[in-house]
One Martini backbone bead per residue (centre of mass of N, CA, C, O) as a GRO file, in nm:
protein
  220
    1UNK     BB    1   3.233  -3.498   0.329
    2UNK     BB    2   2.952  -3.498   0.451
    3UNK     BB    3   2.927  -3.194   0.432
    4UNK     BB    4   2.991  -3.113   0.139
    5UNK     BB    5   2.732  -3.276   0.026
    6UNK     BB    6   2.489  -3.124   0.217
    7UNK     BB    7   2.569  -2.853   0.107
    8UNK     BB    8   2.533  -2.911  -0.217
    9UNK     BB    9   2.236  -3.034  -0.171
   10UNK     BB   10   2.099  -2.772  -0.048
   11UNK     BB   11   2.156  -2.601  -0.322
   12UNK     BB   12   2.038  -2.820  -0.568
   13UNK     BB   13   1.721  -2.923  -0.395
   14UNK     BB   14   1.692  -2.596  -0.321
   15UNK     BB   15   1.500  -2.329  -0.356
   16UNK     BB   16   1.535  -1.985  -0.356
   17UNK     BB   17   1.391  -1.748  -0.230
   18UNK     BB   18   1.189  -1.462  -0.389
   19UNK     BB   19   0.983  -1.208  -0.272
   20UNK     BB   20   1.004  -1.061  -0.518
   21UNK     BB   21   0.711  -1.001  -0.737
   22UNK     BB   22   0.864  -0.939  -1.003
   23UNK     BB   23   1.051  -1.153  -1.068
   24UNK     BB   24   0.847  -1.403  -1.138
   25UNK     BB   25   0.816  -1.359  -1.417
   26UNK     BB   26   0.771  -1.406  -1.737
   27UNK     BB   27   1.022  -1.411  -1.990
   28UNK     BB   28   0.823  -1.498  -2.206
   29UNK     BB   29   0.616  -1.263  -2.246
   30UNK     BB   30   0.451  -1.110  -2.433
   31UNK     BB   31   0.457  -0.878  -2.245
   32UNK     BB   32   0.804  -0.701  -2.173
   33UNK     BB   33   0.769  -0.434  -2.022
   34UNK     BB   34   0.697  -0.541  -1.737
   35UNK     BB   35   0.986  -0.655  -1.680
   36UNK     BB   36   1.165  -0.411  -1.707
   37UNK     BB   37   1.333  -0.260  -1.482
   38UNK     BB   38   1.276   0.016  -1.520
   39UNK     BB   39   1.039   0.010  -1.479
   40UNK     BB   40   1.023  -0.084  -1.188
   41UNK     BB   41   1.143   0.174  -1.119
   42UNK     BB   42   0.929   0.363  -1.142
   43UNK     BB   43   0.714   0.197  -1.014
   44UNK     BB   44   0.841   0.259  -0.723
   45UNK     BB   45   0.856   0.572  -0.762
   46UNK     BB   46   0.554   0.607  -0.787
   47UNK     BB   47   0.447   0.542  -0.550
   48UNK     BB   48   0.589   0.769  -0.382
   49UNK     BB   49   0.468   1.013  -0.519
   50UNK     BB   50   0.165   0.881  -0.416
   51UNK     BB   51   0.221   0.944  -0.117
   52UNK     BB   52   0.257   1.261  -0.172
   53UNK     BB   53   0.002   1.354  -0.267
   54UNK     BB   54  -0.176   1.193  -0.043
   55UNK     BB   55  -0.077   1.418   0.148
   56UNK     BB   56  -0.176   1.707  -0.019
   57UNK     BB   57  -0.452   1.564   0.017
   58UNK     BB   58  -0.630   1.839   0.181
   59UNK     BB   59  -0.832   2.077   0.247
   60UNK     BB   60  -0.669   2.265   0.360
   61UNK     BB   61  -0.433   2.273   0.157
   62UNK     BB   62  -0.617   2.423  -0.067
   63UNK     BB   63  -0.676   2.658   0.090
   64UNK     BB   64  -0.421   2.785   0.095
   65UNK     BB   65  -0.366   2.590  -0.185
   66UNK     BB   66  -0.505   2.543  -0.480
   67UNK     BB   67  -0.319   2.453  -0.682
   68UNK     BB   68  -0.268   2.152  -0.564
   69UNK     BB   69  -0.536   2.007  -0.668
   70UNK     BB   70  -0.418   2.007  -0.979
   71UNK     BB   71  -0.161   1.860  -0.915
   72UNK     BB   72  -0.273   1.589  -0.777
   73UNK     BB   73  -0.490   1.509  -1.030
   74UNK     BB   74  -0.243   1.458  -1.215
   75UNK     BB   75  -0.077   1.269  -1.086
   76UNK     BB   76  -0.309   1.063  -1.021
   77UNK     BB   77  -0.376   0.999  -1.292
   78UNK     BB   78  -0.110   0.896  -1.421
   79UNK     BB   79  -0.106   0.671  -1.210
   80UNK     BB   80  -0.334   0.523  -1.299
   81UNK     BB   81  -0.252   0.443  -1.535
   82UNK     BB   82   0.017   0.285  -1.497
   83UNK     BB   83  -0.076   0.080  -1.304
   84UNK     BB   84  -0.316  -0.014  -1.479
   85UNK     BB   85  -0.146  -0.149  -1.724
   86UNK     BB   86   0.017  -0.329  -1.527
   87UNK     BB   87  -0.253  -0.494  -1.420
   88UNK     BB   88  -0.338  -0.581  -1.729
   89UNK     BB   89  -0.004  -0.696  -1.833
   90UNK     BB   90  -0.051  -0.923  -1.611
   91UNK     BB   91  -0.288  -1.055  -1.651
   92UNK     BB   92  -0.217  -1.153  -1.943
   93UNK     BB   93   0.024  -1.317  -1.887
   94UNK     BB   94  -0.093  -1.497  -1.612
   95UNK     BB   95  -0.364  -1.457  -1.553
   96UNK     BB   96  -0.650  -1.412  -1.397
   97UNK     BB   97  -0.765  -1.726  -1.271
   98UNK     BB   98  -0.592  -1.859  -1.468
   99UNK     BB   99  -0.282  -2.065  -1.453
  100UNK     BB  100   0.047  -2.068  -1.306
  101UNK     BB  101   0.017  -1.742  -1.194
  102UNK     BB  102  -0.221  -1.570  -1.103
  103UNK     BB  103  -0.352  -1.278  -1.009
  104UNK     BB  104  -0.554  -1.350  -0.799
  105UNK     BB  105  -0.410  -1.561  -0.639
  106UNK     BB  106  -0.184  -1.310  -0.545
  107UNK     BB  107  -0.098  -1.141  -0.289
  108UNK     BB  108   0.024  -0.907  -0.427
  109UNK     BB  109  -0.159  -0.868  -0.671
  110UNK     BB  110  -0.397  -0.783  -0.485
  111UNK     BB  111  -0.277  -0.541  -0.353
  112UNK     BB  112  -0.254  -0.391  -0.604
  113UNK     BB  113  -0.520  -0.387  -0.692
  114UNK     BB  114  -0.615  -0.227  -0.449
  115UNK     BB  115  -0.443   0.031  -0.535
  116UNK     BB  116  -0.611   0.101  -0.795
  117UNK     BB  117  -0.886   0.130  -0.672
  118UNK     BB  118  -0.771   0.370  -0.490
  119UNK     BB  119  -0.742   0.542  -0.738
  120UNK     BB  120  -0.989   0.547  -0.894
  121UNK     BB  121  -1.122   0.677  -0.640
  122UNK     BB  122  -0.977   0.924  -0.579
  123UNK     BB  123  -1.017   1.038  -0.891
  124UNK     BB  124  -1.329   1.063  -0.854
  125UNK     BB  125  -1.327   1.230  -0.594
  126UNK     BB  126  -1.209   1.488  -0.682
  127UNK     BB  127  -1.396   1.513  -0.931
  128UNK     BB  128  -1.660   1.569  -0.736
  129UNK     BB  129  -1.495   1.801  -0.573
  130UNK     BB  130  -1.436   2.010  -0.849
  131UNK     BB  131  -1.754   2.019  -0.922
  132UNK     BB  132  -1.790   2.101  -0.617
  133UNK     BB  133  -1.658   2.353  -0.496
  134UNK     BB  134  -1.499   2.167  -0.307
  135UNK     BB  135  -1.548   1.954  -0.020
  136UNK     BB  136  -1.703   2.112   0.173
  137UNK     BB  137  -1.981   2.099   0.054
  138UNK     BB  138  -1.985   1.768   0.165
  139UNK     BB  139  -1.913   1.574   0.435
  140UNK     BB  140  -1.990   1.295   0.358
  141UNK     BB  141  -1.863   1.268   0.107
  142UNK     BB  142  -1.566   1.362   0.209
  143UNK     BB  143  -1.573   1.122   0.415
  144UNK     BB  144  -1.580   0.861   0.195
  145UNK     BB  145  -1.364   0.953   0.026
  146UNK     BB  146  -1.139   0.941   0.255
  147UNK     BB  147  -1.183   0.709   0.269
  148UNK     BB  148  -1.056   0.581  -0.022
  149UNK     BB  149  -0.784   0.758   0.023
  150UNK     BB  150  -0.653   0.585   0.296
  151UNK     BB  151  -0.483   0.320   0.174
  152UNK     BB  152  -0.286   0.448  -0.023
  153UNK     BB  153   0.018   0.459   0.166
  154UNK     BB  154   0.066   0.164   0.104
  155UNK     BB  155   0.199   0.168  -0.150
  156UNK     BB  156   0.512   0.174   0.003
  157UNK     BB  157   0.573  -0.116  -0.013
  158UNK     BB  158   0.665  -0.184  -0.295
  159UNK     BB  159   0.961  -0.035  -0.226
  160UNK     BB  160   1.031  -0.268   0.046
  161UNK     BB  161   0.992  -0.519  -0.083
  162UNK     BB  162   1.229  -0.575  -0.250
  163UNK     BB  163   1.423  -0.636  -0.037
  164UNK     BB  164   1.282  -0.931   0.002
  165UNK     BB  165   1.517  -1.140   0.044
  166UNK     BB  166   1.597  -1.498   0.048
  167UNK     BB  167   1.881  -1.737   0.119
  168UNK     BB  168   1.658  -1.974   0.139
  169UNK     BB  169   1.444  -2.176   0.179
  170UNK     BB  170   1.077  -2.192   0.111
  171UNK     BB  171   0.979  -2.398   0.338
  172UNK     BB  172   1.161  -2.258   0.576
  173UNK     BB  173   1.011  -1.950   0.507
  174UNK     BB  174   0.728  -2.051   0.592
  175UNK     BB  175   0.745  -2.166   0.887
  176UNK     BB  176   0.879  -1.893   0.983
  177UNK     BB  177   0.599  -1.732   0.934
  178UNK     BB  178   0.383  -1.910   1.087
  179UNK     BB  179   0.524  -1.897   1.371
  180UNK     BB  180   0.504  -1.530   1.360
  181UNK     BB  181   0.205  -1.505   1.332
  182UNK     BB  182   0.150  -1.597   1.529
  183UNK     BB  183   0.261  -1.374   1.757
  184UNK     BB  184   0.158  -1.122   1.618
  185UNK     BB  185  -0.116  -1.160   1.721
  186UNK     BB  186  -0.070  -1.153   2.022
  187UNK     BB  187   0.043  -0.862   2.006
  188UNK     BB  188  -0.206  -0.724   1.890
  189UNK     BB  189  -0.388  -0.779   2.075
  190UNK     BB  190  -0.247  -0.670   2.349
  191UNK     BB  191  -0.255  -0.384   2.214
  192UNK     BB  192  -0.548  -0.338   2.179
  193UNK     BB  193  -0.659  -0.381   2.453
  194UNK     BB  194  -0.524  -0.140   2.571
  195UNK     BB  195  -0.574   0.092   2.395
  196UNK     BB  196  -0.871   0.063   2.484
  197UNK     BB  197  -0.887   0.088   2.762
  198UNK     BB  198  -0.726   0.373   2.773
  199UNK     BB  199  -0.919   0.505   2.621
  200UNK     BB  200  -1.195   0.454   2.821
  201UNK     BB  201  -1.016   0.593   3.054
  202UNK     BB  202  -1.000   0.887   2.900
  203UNK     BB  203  -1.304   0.991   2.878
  204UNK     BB  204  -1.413   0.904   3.170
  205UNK     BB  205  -1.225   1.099   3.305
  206UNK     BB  206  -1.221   1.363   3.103
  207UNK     BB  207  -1.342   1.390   2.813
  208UNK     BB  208  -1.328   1.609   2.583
  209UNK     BB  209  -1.127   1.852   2.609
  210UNK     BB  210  -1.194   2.192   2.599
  211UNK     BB  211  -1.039   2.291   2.817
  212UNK     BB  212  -0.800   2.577   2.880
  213UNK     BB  213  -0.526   2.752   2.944
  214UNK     BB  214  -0.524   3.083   3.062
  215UNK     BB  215  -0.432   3.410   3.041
  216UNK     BB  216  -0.489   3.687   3.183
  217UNK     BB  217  -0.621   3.880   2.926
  218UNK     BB  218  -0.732   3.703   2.683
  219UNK     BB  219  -0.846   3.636   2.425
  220UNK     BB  220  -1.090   3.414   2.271
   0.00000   0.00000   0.00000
């Protein structure tokens, strides 16, 4: 009976968390699209989307195939308005800084929203390579832009991050990540570490290498 109780006590007295950050939303809320499944599932089409686009998106690929600058380039538009609608009806909804649940305190959509602003940059410096016939023609800008469309393929966790559901209490879920943070972040050091040491005993030891195995009567 004791049992009984105790398992009853724990379904009824503790709240299931569920780390999914689009169910959080208000059901009630004057913007009702952007609660809407079908939406949800779009914008997670969209992300994956996103991360092929930004994998075309290389001055290479350019150079081979010129046309695919302007397939990247309409992708990239379309995906950044639909997101970017997507965190204007979430700050609605939810309030920008201040609310029951704001968006700029949720560490959820402070991601998405850096995902929007690398859209916002990805499509300006595209315009901005397209007006000076392709990327080639200056390699500074060419080079801050390719930084501005570099954190672009992490918008994959969207995808992934819904999977995230646990049927535990919430605050034993907090407690299991806080633990396991310090875990990762030892491990992250020591990974850096080697890494770092291995590499620069690799470029000390071996230095540019340039020279390359050829057999004899190859042309340069």
């Amino acid at each position: 009976m004791m049992l009984v109780n105790r398992k009853t006590s724990f379904k009824d007295g503790m709240p299931m968390a569920d780390y999914g950050p689009d169910e959080n939303l208000n059901d009630n809320a004057d913007i009702e699209w952007v609660n809407k499944s079908w939406v949800r599932r779009l914008l997670r089409v969209c992300a994956f989307v996103s991360m092929i686009s930004v994998s075309m998106n290389t001055p290479k690929t350019f150079v081979y195939y010129p046309h695919l600058e302007y397939l990247t380039f309409v992708i990239d538009l379309v995906l950044m308005i639909l997101f970017s609608s997507e965190m204007v009806a979430k700050m609605h909804i939810r309030g920008v800084w201040k609310g029951e649940a704001p968006y700029l305190r949720d560490r959820w959509c402070q991601f998405d929203g850096v995902m929007v602003m690398c859209l916002w940059g990805s499509v300006s410096g595209q315009i901005y390579e397209m007006a000076t016939n392709g990327p080639s023609t200056n390699n500074t800008a060419a080079a801050i832009i390719g930084i501005i469309r570099s954190p672009r393929p992490l918008i994959l966790v969207r995808v992934f991050r819904n999977f995230l559901k646990f049927q535990l209490p919430k605050n034993r879920i907090n407690s299991i990540f806080k633990r396991s943070s310090q875990q990762i972040y030892n491990v992250t050091i020591f990974f850096l570490f080697f890494m770092s040491l291995y590499g620069f005993l690799g470029v000390q030891f071996f230095g540019k290498m340039k020279r390359r195995c050829v057999r004899k009567g190859t042309q340069p």
